[in-house]
N, C-alpha and C positions, 0 to 999 in steps of 0.2 A: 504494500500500500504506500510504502513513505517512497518508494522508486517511482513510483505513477506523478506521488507530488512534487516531486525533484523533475520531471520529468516538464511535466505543468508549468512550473515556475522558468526555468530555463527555456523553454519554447517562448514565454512571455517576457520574458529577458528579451530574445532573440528580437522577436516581434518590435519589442516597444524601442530599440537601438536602430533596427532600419527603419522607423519612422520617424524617428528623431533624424537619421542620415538624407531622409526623403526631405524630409521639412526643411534640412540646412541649405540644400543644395541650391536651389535660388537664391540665397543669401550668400553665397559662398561664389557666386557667378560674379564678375566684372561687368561690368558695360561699359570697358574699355576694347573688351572683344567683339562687342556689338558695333556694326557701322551701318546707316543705310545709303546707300547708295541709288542713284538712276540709271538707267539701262548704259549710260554712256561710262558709265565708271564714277560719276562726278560726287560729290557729299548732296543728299538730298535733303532740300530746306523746305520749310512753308508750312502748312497746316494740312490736316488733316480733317474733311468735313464728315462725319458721318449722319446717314438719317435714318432715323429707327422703325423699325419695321414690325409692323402685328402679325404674326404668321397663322394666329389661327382666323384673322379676318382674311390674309394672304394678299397686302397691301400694306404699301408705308404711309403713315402718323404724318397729319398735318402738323404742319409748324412744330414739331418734336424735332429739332438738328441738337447737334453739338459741332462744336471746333476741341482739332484734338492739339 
């Protein structure tokens, strides 16, 4: 019985340290290695507009924009 709980506890050991390694790894990322760029090679500037979209009317939101 105390093998099954050693057993148990270690499995959730396991478990709970790759979620904690899942969770770091965005944080652990640069965005010095991120660039965006334009089809020409160039550094891409300006904004980003997006417009929001209902998908279960299957139509985009009046006057709902953002600037990204």
């Amino acid at each position: 019985m105390e093998q099954k709980s050693l057993r148990r506890r270690l499995a959730a050991l396991l478990l709970m340290l790759c979620l904690l390694a899942a969770g770091a790894l965005p944080a652990l990322a640069t965005s010095a290695n991120i660039r965006l760029v334009d089809a020409s090679g160039n550094p891409a500037t300006g904004t980003i507009r997006v417009a929001l979209y209902d998908s279960a009317k299957d139509k985009a939101l009046r006057d709902r924009k953002s600037v990204v």
